[in-house]
C-alpha positions, 0 to 999 in steps of 0.5 A: 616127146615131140615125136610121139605127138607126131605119131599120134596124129599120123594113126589119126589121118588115116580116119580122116583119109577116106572122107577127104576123098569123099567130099570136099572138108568144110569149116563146120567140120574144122571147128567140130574137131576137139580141143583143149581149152586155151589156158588165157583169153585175153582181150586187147585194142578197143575191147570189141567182141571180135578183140581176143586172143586164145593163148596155149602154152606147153605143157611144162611137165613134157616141154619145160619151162620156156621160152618157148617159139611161138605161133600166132593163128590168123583165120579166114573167111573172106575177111567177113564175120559169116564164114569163120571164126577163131573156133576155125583153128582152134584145134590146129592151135592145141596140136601146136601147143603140144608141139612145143609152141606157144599158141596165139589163136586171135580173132579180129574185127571183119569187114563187116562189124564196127571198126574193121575193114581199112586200117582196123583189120590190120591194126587187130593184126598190129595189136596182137603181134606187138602186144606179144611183148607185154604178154611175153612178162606172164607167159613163156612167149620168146620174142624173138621166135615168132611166126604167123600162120593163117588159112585162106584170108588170114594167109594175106593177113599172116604174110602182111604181118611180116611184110609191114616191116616194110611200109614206109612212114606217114602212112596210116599201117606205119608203126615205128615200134614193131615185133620182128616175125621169124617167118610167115606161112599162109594156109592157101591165102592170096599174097596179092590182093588186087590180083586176087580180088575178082576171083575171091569175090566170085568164090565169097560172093561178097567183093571184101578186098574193096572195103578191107582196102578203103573202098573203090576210090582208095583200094589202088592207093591202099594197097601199096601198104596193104597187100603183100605183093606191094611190100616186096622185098621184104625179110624173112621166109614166106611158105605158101600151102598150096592144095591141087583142089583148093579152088580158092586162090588158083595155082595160077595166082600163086605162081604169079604172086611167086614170079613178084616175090622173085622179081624182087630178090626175094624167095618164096616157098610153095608147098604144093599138095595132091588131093587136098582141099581148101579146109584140110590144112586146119586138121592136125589129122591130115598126114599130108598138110600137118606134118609139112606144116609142122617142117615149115616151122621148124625150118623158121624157127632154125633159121631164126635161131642163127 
């Protein structure tokens, strides 16, 4: 069955094809493209309007009963409440659901609303992978098969999910009792913060880095648990999608983050793309980018299996 999803959204791409080589996609587009309801919502940490998860599981009658892998969708939009929402990567979350996997689509607090920015962006990220394990008792989650996957600033954020196993203790992203994640991939996302910042604030028109790490005075200081780059080596596979007109974070920082990734014994996987931009990764039609992030997990979850 699985395999006839696959091909349904291969005859789908070929729509989306001539338009993506017309103009550039855009966020608007992504959250037109229809999707299922999730079937819980469910609000979690303090309660703030942006604390919510979408959850989707497979379908029983195709998939059985579970447990099931599951994928936890982290979105971008510079870190700020204007560019994106959840609704960014609802679709993409209703293909996977019927991929086989259990869907988290979650939103979380920006920079820009009442309790984001530094620690409390990370902590919406803390809270909805550690709390997998209690909705794992309602819901076919397998706890042992999780990996997150986000697009543009939720790439940092889904790379920084499996890099917090580690920070060291005594410090304010420092949790003893962690959900262990499979494997990571970011959806044309930074790896480094700092590297990355002048050219986000750029491309954003808002410098977002600064108070997502503290301000100017802590940014350096914060980084060391924040960003990725400052937390290598860590365990498990990181996949970076990387598009050739994705303008966002530059092949140039992609590869440097890769040489820092290598200088500390670790691997990472750049998939690199012709033709696709920055927004294409969230269509489940793009025979491109989807079947390749359909390969990725697949390669996490086996190896996660052993």
């Amino acid at each position: 069955m699985m395999h006839l999803f696959k091909a349904v959204f291969a005859l789908m791409a070929l729509s989306f094809a001539s338009h993506a080589q017309l103009a550039e996609r855009t966020p608007a587009e992504n959250d037109a493209l229809p999707s299922a309801k999730p079937d819980r919502v469910i609000v979690y940490g303090d309660r703030h309007p942006s604390q919510k998860v979408h959850i989707r599981v497979p379908d029983a009658a195709l998939h059985g009963t579970g447990p099931f892998p599951t994928v936890i969708l982290i979105h971008g939009g510079c870190w700020v409440q204007r560019y994106a929402s959840l609704k960014n990567t609802e679709a993409l979350a209703d293909a996977l659901r019927g991929e086989g996997y259990v869907t988290i689509n979650m939103e979380y607090r920006r920079v820009d609303e009442q309790g984001g920015g530094w620690p409390g962006t990370f902590y919406d990220v803390v809270s909805v992978i550690d709390n997998s394990r209690s909705w794992a008792r309602s819901m076919p989650i397998d706890v042992n098969n999780i990996a997150t996957v986000g697009h543009s600033a939720g790439g940092h954020l889904a790379l920084w999910g499996m890099a917090r196993a580690s920070i060291p203790e005594d410090t304010p992203l420092y949790f003893k009792r962690r959900m262990p994640i499979a494997g990571a991939i970011s959806l044309g996302g930074p790896g480094d913060l700092l590297n990355s910042r002048e050219t986000l604030a750029s491309v954003c028109g808002v410098d977002a880095i600064t108070p997502l790490l503290g301000g100017a005075e802590l940014r350096a200081w914060n980084a060391a648990t924040g960003s990725p780059a400052e937390l290598l080596p860590f365990a498990g596979p990181q996949y970076l999608f990387a598009g050739d007109r994705d303008a966002i974070v530059p092949a140039g920082e992609n590869l440097a983050y890769q040489r820092r990734v290598q200088a500390a014994g670790g691997a990472l996987n750049i998939v690199t793309f012709e033709g696709v931009g920055h927004h294409d990764y969230l269509n489940p039609g793009d025979a491109r980018t989807y079947p390749a992030l359909l390969s990725a997990l697949e390669q996490i979850f086996s190896k996660s299996a052993r």
